[in-house]
ZAZA-882998 format. One line per field, with one value per residue (C-alpha): residue in three letters; z, x, y. Coordinates in steps of 0.25 Angstrom, whole numbers, always signed. Layout:
N
torlum: c(ALA,...)
up: c(Z,...)
east: c(X,...)
north: c(Y,...)
//
This chain:
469
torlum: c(UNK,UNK,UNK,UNK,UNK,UNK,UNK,UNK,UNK,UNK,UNK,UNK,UNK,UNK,UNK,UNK,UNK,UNK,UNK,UNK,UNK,UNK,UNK,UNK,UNK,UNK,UNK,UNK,UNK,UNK,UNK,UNK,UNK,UNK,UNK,UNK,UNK,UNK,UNK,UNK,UNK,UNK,UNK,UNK,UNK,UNK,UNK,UNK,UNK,UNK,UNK,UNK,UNK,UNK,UNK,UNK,UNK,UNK,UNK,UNK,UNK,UNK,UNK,UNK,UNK,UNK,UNK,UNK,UNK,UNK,UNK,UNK,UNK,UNK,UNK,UNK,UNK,UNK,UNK,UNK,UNK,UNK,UNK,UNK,UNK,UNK,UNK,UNK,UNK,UNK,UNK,UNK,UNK,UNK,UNK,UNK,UNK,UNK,UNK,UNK,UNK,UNK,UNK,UNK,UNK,UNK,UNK,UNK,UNK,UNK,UNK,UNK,UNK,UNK,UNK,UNK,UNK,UNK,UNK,UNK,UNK,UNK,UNK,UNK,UNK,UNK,UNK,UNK,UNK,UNK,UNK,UNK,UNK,UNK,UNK,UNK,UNK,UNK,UNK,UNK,UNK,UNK,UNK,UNK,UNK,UNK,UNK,UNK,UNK,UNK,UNK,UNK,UNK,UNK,UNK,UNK,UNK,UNK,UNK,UNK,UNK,UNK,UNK,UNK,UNK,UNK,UNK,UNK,UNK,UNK,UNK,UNK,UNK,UNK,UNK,UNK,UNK,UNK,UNK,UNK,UNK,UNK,UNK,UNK,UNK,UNK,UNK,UNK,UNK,UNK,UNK,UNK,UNK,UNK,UNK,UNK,UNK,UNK,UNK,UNK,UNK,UNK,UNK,UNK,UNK,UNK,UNK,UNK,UNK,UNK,UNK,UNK,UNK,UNK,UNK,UNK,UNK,UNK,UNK,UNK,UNK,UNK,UNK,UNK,UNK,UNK,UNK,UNK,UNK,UNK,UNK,UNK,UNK,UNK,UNK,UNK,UNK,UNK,UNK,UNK,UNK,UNK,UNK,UNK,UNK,UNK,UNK,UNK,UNK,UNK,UNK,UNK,UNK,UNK,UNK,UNK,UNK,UNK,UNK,UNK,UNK,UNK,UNK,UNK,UNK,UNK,UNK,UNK,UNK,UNK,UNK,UNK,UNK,UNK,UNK,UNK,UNK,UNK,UNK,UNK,UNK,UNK,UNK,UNK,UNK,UNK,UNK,UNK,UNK,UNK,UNK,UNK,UNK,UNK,UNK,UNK,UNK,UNK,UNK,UNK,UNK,UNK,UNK,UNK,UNK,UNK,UNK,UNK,UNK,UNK,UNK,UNK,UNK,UNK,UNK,UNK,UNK,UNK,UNK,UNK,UNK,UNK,UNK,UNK,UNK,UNK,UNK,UNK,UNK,UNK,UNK,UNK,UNK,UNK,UNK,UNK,UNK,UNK,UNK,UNK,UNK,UNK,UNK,UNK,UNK,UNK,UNK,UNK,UNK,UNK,UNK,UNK,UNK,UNK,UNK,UNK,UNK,UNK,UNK,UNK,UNK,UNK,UNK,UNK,UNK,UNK,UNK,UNK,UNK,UNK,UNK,UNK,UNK,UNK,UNK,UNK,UNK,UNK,UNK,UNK,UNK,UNK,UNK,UNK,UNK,UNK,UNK,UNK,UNK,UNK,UNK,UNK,UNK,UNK,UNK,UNK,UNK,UNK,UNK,UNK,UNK,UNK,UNK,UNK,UNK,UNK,UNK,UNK,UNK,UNK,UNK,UNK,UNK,UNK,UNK,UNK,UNK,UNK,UNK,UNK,UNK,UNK,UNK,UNK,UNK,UNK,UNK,UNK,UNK,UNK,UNK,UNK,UNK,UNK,UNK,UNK,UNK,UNK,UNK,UNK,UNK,UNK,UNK,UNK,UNK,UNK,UNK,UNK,UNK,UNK,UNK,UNK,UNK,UNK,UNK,UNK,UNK,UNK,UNK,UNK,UNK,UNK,UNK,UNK,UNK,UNK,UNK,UNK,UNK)
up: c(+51,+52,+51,+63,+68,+79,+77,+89,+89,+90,+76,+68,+63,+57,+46,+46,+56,+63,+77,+85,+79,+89,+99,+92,+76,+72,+61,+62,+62,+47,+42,+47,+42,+27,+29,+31,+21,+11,+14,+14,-1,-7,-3,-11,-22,-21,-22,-23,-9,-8,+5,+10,+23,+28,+36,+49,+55,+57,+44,+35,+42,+44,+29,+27,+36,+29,+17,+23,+28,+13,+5,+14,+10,-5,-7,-19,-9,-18,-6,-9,+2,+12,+8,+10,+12,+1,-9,-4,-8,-22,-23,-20,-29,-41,-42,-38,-27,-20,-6,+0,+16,+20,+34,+39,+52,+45,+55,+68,+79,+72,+81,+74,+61,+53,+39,+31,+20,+6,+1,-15,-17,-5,+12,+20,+36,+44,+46,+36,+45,+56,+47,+47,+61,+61,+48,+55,+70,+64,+52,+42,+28,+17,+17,+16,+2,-3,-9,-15,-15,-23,-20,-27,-29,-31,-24,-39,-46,-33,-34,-49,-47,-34,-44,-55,-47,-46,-51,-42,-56,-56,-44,-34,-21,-8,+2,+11,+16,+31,+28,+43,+39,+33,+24,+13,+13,-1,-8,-3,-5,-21,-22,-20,-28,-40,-34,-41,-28,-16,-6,+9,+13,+30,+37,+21,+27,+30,+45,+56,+66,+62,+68,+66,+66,+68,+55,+55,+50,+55,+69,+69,+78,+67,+56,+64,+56,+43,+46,+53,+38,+32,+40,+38,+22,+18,+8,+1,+9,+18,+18,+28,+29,+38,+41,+29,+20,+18,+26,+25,+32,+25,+31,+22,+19,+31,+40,+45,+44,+32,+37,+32,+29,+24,+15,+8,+6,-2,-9,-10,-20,-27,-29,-31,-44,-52,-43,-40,-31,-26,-13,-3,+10,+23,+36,+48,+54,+42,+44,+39,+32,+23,+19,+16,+7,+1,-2,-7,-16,-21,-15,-8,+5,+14,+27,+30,+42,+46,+41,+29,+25,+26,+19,+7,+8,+7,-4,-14,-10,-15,-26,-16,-24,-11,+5,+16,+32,+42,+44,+32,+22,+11,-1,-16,-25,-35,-44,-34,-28,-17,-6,+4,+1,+7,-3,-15,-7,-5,-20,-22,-11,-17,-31,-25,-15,-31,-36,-26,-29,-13,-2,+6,+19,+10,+6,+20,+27,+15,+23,+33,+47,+57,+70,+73,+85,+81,+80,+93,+96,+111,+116,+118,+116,+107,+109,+115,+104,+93,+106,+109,+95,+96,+110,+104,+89,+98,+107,+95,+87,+98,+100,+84,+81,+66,+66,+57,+61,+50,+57,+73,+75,+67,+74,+66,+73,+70,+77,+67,+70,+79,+77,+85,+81,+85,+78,+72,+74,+89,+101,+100,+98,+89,+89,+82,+82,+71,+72,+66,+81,+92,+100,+91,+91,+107,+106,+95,+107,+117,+110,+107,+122,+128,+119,+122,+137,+136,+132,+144,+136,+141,+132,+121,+121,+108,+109,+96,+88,+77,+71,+56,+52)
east: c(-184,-178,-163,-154,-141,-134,-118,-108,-103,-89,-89,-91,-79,-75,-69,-76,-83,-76,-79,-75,-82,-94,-92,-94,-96,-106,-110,-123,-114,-109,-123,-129,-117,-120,-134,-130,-120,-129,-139,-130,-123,-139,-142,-131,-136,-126,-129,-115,-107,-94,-87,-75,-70,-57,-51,-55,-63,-77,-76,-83,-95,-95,-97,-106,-115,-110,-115,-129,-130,-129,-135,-147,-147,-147,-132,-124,-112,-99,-91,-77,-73,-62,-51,-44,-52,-46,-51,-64,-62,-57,-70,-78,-69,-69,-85,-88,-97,-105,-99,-89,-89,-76,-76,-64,-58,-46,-32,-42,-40,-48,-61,-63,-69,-78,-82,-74,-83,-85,-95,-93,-78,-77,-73,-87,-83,-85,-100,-104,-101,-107,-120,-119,-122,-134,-142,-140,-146,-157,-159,-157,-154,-160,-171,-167,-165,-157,-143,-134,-120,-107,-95,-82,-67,-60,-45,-40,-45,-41,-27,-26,-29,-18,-8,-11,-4,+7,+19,+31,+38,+42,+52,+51,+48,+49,+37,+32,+17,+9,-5,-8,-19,-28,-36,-28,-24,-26,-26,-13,-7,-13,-8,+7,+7,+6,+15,+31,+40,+41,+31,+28,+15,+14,-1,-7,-20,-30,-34,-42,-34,-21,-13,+0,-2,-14,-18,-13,+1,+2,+5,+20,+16,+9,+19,+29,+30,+30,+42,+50,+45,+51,+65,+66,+63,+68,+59,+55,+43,+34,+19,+7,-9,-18,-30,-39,-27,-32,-18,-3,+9,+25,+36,+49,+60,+67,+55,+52,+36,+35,+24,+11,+14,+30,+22,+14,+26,+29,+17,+14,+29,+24,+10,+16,+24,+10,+3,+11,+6,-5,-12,-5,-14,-9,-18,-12,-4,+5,+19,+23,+35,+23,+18,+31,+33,+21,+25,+38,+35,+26,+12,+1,+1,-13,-14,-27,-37,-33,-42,-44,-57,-55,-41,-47,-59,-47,-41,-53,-55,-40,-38,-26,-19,-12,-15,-14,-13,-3,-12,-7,-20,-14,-24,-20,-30,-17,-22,-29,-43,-40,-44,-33,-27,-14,-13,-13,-6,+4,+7,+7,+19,+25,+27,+33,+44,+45,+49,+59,+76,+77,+69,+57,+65,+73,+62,+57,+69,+72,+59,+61,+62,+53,+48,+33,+25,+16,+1,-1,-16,-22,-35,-45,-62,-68,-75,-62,-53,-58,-60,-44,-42,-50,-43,-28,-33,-36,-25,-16,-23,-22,-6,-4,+1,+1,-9,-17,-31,-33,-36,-34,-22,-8,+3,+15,+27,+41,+46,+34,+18,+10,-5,-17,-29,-43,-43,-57,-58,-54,-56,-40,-31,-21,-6,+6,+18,+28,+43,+57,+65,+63,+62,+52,+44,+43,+37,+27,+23,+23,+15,+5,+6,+1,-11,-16,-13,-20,-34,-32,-24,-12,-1,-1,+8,+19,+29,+33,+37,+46,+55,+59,+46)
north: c(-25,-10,-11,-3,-4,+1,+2,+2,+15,+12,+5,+17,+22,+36,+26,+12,+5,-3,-12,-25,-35,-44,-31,-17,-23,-33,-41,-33,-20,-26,-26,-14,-7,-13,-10,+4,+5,-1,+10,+21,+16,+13,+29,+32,+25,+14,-2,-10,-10,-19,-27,-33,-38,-40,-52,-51,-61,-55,-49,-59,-60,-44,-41,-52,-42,-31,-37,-41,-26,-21,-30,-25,-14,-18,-17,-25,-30,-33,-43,-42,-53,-51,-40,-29,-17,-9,-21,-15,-2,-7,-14,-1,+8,-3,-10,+4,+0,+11,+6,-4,-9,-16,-25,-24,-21,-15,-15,-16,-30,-43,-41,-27,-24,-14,-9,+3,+8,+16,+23,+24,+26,+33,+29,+29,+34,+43,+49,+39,+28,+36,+34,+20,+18,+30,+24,+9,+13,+23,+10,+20,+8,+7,-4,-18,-23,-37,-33,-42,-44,-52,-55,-50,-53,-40,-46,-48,-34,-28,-35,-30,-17,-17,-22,-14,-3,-8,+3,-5,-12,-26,-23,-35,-30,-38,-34,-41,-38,-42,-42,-43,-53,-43,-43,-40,-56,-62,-49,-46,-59,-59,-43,-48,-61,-48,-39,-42,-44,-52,-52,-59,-56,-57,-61,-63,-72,-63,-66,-59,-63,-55,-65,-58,-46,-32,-28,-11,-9,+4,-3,-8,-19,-23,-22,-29,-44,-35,-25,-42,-48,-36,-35,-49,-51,-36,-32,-21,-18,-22,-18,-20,-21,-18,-28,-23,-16,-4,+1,-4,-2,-2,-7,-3,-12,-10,-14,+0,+5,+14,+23,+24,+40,+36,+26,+38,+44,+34,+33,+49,+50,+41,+46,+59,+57,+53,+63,+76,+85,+75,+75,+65,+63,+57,+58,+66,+55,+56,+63,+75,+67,+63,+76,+81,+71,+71,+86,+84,+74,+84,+80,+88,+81,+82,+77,+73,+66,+51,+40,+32,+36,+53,+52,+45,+55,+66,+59,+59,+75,+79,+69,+64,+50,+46,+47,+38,+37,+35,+20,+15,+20,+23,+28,+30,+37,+36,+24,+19,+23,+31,+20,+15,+1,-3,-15,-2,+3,-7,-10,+6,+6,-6,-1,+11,+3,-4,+9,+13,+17,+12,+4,+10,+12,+23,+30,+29,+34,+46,+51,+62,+56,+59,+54,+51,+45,+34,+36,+38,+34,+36,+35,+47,+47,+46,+58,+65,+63,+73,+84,+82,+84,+97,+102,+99,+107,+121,+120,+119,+129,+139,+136,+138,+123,+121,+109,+102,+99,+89,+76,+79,+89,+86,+98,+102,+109,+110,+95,+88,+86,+79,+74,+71,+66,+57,+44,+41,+28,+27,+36,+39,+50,+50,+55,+57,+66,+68,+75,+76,+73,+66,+79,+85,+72,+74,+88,+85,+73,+83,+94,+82,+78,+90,+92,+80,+83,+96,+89,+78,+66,+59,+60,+46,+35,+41,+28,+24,+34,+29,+39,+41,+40)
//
């Protein structure tokens, strides 16, 4: 019988494909994505495809259709069991395979899940995924042949590599770590048995549930039991994952957040003394504070289009050794391959907190202070959103504004900048505002304000902004 497969449209994703699980994302979703896939990597010339889940409930039986979907279309499947999803993509860089497909519903709510893919070496998204669903509807596979598959245990040479990075000495740090119950679980806990220090790891069972806590450490809800362990025991530092760890969140020893952009400043000094003049990139959510001190450390900073998949594509085409996001993506190219791990990037940090005259929250505070909205994220149409976008950009060309058009519309004046983009992966616009006052802060709001109520939106929701950030 002819093979065809009709995708709910909401499920794919400028990044992955991603749905809630029984309602818009199926088990016959998993195999008709491997069927696909398979085709796609066998008109390349490829045979050898790897998979790994992560530890949500509907997972297992999720890649086991995955599975089913590419040997059927004459794929060797590597099956790397339950993992973090950068164990994947160290599967796919070090067997060489001509793809990879990781289940995982990342730092989504438990009913959700989806697949985040590679092509070769390099992210799969964007029209590629969009082709997905037209080759499955129009049953445009390869015909049915019998693959076969095996299962591997990379968690030790994927721990020996983490490890053989490691540049922080002999010092004995105290960190503690909350794992959120993702699927970082058992490779985290055998990661810190190796590292020299002391370490407490919060939430280590893997658990799709998430009983203590949601799994996205650039909530600070979420990070709320991490920053109490962290008052209370003192240490060094504390570090978070997300629910597959391909993002972490930093608490310094004081218990304030360290910022996903305060931590590449961090990273980008350290980068810099083996790579002077190097490429730093940071999506446009960053702060200026960043790229300032990118540039004064003696880096080229870049600032480029948020999401995972364009920032590494970005990385590759200027030979950049370090980048990362606001979200906690943070991707070394320096020793490492380029991919986004926060469990690299964890013992990277760590060796640099080792190496430190003073604690975190000096360097943290030596940083110039400004003040910052959150991510202000508000609903507009899908098919609304970019057209907003569109309306504000002429409007602001016309007044003069000195504006980057990189990803949405990022405005610099003399109080600081403020942003607004479309989010990619929901029918959301997003806003932020950064400034050196209070006042200034209030303008920059302002300024956003009436834009927005000059293409019909109300103004958003800014509580929260934190200041010294």
């Amino acid at each position: 019988m002819a093979f065809t497969h009709q995708f709910e449209q909401t499920v794919l994703r400028e990044y992955d494909i991603r749905g809630i699980v029984g309602k818009t994302l199926h088990p016959t979703d998993a195999f008709a994505i491997g069927r696909t896939f398979g085709t796609i990597v066998a008109r390349n010339g490829g045979t050898r495809v790897a998979v790994g889940y992560d530890g949500r409930l509907t997972s297992p039986e999720l890649e086991q259709s995955l599975v089913d979907g590419l040997k059927a279309s004459g794929m060797h499947v590597l099956r790397i069991g339950r993992g973090p999803t950068p164990m994947l993509y160290y599967t796919a860089t070090v067997k060489e395979t001509d793809g990879a497909v990781m289940v995982t519903g990342s730092h989504n709510p438990p009913d959700y899940n989806g697949f985040k893919m590679m092509l070769g070496r390099k992210p799969f998204f964007g029209e590629q995924i969009q082709q997905i669903g037209k080759m499955a509807a129009s049953g445009d596979v390869t015909a049915e042949v019998g693959g076969t598959e095996e299962s591997i245990d990379i968690v030790a040479d994927y721990i020996g590599r983490l490890l053989s990075d490691w540049d922080g000495g002999d010092r004995m740090l105290k960190v503690v770590w909350d794992n959120g119950n993702g699927a970082a679980g058992e490779v985290l806990q055998k990661l810190v048995a190796s590292l020299p220090g002391e370490h407490f790891v919060l939430n280590g069972t893997i658990d799709g549930h998430f009983p203590a806590h949601h799994p996205d450490p650039t909530v600070p809800a979420n990070l709320q039991q991490l920053i109490a362990e962290v008052t209370k025991r003192k240490p060094d530092i504390g570090i978070a994952f997300d629910g597959d760890a391909d993002r972490i969140g930093v608490i310094d020893d004081t218990g304030a957040i360290f910022f996903g952009d305060q931590l590449l400043v961090l990273l980008a000094r350290d980068v810099l003394k083996e790579h002077p003049k190097a490429t730093i990139i940071a999506d446009v959510k960053a702060s200026q504070v960043l790229f300032d001190e990118v540039a004064a450390a003696g880096g080229t900073p870049l600032m480029w289009k948020t999401g995972h998949s364009l920032i590494k594509a970005k990385m590759a085409e200027t030979g950049s050794p370090l980048a990362g996001e606001m979200s906690g993506h943070i991707f070394f190219a320096d020793r490492w391959y380029g991919f986004d791990d926060a469990l690299y990037a964890a013992v990277r940090t760590l060796g640099i907190v080792a190496r430190l005259d003073g604690k975190l929250s000096a360097m943290r505070e030596a940083l110039p202070h400004v003040i910052n909205t959150p991510e202000v994220r508000f609903d507009c149409d899908d098919r609304r959103k970019f057209a907003v976008i569109e309306e504000v950009a002429s409007r602001l060309a016309a007044e003069g504004a000195r504006v980057s058009a990189t990803d949405g519309v990022r405005v610099a004046t003399d109080d600081g900048w403020w942003l607004l983009r479309a989010s990619n992966t929901q029918a959301v616009l997003v806003a932020r505002a950064e400034a050196k006052s209070e006042a200034g802060l209030e303008r920059l709001k302002a300024a956003l304000v009436a834009q927005l109520k000059a293409s019909g939106l109300a103004a958003p929701d800014f509580s929260g902004s934190h200041a010294g950030h």
